[in-house]
Chimera marker file (.cmm) of the C-alpha trace (Angstrom):
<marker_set name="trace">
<marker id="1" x="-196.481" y="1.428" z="-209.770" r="1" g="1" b="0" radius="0.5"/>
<marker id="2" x="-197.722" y="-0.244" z="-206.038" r="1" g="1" b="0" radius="0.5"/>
<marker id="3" x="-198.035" y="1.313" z="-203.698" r="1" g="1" b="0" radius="0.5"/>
<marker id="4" x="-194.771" y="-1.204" z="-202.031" r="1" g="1" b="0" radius="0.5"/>
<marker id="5" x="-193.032" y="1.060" z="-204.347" r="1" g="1" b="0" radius="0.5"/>
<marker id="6" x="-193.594" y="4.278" z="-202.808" r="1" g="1" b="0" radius="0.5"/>
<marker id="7" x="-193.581" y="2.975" z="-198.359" r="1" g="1" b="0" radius="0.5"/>
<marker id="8" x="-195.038" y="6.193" z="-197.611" r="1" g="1" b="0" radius="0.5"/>
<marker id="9" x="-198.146" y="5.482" z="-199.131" r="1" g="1" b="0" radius="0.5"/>
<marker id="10" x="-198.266" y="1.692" z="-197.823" r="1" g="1" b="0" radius="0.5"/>
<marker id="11" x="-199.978" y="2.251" z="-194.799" r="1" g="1" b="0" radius="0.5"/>
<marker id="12" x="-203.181" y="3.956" z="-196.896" r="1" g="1" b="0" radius="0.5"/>
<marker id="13" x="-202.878" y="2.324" z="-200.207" r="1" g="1" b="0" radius="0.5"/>
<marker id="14" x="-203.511" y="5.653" z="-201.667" r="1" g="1" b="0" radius="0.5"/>
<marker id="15" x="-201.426" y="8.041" z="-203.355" r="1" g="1" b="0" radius="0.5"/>
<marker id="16" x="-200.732" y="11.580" z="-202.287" r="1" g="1" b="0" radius="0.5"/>
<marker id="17" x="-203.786" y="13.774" z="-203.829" r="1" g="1" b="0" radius="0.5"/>
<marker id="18" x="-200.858" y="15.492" z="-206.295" r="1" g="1" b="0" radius="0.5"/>
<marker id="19" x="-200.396" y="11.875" z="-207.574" r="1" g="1" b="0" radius="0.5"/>
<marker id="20" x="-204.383" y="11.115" z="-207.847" r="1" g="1" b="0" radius="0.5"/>
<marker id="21" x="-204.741" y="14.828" z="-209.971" r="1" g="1" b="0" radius="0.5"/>
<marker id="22" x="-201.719" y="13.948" z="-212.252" r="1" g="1" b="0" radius="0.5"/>
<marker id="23" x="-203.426" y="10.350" z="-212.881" r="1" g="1" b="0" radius="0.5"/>
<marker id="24" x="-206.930" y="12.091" z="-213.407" r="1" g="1" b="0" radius="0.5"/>
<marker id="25" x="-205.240" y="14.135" z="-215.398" r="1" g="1" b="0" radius="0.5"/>
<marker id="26" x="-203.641" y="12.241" z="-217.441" r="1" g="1" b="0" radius="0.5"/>
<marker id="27" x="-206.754" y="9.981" z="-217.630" r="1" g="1" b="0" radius="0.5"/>
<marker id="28" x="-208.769" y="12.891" z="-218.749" r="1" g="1" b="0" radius="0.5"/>
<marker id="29" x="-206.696" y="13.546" z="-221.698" r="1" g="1" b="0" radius="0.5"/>
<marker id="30" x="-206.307" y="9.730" z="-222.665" r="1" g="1" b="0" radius="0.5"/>
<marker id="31" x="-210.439" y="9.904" z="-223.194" r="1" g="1" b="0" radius="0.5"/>
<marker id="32" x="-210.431" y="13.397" z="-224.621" r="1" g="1" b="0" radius="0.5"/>
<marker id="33" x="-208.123" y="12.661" z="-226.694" r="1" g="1" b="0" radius="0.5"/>
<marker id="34" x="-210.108" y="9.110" z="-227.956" r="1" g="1" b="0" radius="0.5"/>
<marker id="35" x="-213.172" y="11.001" z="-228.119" r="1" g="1" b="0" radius="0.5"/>
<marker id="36" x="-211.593" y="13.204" z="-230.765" r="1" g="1" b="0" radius="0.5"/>
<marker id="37" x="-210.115" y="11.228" z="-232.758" r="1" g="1" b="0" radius="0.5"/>
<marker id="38" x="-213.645" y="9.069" z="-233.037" r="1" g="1" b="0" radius="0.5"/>
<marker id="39" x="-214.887" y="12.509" z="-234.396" r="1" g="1" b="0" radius="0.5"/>
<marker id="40" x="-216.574" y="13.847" z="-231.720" r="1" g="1" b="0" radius="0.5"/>
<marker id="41" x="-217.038" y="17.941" z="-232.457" r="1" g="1" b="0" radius="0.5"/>
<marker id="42" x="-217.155" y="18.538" z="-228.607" r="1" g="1" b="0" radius="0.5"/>
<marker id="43" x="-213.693" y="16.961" z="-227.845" r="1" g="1" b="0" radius="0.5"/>
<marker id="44" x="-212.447" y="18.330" z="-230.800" r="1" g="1" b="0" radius="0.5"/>
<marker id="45" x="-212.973" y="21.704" z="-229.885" r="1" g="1" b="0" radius="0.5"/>
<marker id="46" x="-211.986" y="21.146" z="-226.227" r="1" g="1" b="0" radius="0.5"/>
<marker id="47" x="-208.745" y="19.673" z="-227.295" r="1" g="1" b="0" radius="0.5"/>
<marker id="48" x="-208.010" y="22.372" z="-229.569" r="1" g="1" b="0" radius="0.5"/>
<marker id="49" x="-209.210" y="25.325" z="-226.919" r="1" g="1" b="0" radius="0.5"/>
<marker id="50" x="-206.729" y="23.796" z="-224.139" r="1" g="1" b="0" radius="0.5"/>
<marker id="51" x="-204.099" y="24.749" z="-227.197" r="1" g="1" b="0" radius="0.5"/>
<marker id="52" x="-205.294" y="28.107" z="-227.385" r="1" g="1" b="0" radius="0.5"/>
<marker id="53" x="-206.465" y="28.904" z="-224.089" r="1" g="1" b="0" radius="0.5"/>
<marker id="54" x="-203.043" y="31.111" z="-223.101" r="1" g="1" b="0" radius="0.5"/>
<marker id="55" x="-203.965" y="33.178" z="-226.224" r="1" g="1" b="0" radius="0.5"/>
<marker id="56" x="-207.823" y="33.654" z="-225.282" r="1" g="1" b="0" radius="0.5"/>
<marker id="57" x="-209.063" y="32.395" z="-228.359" r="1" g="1" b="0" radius="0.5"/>
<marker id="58" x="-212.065" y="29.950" z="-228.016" r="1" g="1" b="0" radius="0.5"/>
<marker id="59" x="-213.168" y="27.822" z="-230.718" r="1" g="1" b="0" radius="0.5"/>
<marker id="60" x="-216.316" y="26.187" z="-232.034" r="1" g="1" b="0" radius="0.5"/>
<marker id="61" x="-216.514" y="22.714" z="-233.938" r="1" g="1" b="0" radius="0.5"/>
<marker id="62" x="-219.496" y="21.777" z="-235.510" r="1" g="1" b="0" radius="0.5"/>
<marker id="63" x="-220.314" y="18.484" z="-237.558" r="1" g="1" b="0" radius="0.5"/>
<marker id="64" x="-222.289" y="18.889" z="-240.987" r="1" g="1" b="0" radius="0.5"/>
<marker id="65" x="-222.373" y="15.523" z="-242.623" r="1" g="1" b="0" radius="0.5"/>
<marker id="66" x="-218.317" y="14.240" z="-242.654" r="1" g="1" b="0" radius="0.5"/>
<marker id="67" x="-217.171" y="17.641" z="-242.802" r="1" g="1" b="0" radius="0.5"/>
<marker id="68" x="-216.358" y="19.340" z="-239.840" r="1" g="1" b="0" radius="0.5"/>
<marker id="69" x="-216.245" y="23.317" z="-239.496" r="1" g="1" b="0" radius="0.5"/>
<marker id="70" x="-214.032" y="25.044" z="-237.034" r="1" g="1" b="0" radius="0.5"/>
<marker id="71" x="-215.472" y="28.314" z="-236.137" r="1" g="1" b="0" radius="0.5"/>
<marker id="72" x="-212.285" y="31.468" z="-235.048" r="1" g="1" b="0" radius="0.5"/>
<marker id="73" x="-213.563" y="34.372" z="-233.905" r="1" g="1" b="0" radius="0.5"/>
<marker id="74" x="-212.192" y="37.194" z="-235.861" r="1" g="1" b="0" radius="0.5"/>
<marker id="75" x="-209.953" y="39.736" z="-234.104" r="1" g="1" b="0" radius="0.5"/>
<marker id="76" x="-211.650" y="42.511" z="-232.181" r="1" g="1" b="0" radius="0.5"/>
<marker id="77" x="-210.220" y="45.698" z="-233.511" r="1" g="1" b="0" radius="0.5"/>
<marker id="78" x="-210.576" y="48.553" z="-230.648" r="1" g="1" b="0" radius="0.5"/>
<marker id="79" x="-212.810" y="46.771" z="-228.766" r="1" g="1" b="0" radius="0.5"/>
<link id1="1" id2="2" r="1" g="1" b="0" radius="0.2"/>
<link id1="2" id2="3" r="1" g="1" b="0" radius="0.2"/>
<link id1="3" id2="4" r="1" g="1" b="0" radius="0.2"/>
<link id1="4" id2="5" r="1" g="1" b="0" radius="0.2"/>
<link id1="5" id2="6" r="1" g="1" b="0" radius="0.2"/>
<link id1="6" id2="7" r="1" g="1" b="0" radius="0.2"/>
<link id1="7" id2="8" r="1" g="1" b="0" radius="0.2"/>
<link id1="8" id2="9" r="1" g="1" b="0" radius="0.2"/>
<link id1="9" id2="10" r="1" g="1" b="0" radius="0.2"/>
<link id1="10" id2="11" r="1" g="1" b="0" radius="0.2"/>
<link id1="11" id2="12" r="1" g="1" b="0" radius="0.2"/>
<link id1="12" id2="13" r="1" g="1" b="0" radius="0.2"/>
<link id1="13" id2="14" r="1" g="1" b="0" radius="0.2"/>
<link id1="14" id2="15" r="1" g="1" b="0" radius="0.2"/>
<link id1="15" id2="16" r="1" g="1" b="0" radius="0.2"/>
<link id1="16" id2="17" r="1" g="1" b="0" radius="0.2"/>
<link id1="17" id2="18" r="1" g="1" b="0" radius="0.2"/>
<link id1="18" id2="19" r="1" g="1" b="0" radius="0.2"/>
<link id1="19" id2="20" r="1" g="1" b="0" radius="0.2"/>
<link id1="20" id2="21" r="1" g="1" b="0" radius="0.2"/>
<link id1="21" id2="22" r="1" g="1" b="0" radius="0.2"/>
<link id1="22" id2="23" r="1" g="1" b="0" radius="0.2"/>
<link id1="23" id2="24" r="1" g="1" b="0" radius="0.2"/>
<link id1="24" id2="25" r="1" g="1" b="0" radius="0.2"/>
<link id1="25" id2="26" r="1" g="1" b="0" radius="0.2"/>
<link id1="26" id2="27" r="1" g="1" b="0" radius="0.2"/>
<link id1="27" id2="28" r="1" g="1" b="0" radius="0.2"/>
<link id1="28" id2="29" r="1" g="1" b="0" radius="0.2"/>
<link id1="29" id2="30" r="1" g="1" b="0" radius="0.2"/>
<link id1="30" id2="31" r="1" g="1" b="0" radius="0.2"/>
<link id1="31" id2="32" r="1" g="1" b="0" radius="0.2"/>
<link id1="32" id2="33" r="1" g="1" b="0" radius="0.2"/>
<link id1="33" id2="34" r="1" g="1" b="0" radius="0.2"/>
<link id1="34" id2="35" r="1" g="1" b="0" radius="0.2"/>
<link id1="35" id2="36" r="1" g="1" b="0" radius="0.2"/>
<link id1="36" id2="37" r="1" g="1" b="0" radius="0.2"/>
<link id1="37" id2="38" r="1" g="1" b="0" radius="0.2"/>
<link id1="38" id2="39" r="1" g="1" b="0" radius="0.2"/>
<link id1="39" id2="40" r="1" g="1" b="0" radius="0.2"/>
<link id1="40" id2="41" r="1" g="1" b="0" radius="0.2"/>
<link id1="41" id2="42" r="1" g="1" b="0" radius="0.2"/>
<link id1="42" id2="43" r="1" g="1" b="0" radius="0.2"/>
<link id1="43" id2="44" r="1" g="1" b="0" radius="0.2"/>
<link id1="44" id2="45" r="1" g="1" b="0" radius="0.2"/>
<link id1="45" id2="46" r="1" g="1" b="0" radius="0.2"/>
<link id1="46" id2="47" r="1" g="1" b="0" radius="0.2"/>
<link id1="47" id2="48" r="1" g="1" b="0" radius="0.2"/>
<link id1="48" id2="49" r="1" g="1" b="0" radius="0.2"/>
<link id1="49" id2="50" r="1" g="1" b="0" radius="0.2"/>
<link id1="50" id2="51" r="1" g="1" b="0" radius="0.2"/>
<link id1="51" id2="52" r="1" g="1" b="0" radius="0.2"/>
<link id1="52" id2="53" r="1" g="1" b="0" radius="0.2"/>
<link id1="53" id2="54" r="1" g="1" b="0" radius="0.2"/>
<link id1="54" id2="55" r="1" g="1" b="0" radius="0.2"/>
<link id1="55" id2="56" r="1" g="1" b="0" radius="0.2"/>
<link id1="56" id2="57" r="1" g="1" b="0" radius="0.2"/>
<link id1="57" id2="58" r="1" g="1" b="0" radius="0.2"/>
<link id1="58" id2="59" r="1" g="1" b="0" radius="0.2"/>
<link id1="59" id2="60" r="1" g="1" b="0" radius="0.2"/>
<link id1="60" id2="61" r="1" g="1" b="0" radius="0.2"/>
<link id1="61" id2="62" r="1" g="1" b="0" radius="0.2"/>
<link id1="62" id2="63" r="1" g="1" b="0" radius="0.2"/>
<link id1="63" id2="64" r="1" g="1" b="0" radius="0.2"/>
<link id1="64" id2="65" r="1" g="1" b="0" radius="0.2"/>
<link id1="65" id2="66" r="1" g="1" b="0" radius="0.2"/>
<link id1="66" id2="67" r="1" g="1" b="0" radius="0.2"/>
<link id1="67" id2="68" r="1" g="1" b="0" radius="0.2"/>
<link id1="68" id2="69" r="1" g="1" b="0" radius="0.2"/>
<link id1="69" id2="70" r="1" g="1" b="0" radius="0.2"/>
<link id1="70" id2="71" r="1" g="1" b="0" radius="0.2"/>
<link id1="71" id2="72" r="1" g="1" b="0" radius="0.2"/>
<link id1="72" id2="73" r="1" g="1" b="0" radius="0.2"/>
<link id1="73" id2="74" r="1" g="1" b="0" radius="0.2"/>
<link id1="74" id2="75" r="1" g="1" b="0" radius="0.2"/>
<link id1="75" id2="76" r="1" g="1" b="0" radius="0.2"/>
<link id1="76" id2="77" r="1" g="1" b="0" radius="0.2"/>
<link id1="77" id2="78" r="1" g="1" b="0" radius="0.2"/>
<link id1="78" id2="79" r="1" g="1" b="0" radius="0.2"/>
</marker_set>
């Protein structure tokens, strides 16, 4: 979209800074989510982690040849 579309942002030619975060945002993800599907461990786990992070479970991916492993921690009991 221009900014003609949106007149209150004519003036500036910028969008409102909610509109730059969505499109960083968004932008972010696009490349994470490329990044991950190349195969890169790092991406891979961050992708995965934003999954998990509302159960507080943080991952580890690490590359051994073409295999990957995904590292869980195991539950803490009583701690």
């Amino acid at each position: 979209m221009s900014a003609s579309e949106f007149p209150e942002h004519q003036e500036t030619g910028k969008n409102t800074p909610e509109d730059g975060d969505w499109h960083q945002d968004m932008t972010s993800r696009a490349v994470l989510l490329a990044q991950a599907r190349q195969g890169d461990p790092t991406a891979i786990a961050t992708w995965i982690n934003q999954s998990l992070k509302t159960q507080n479970v943080t991952i580890q991916v690490r590359q051994k040849g073409e295999l990957y492993q995904i590292l869980v921690p195991s539950p803490s009991h009583g701690n």
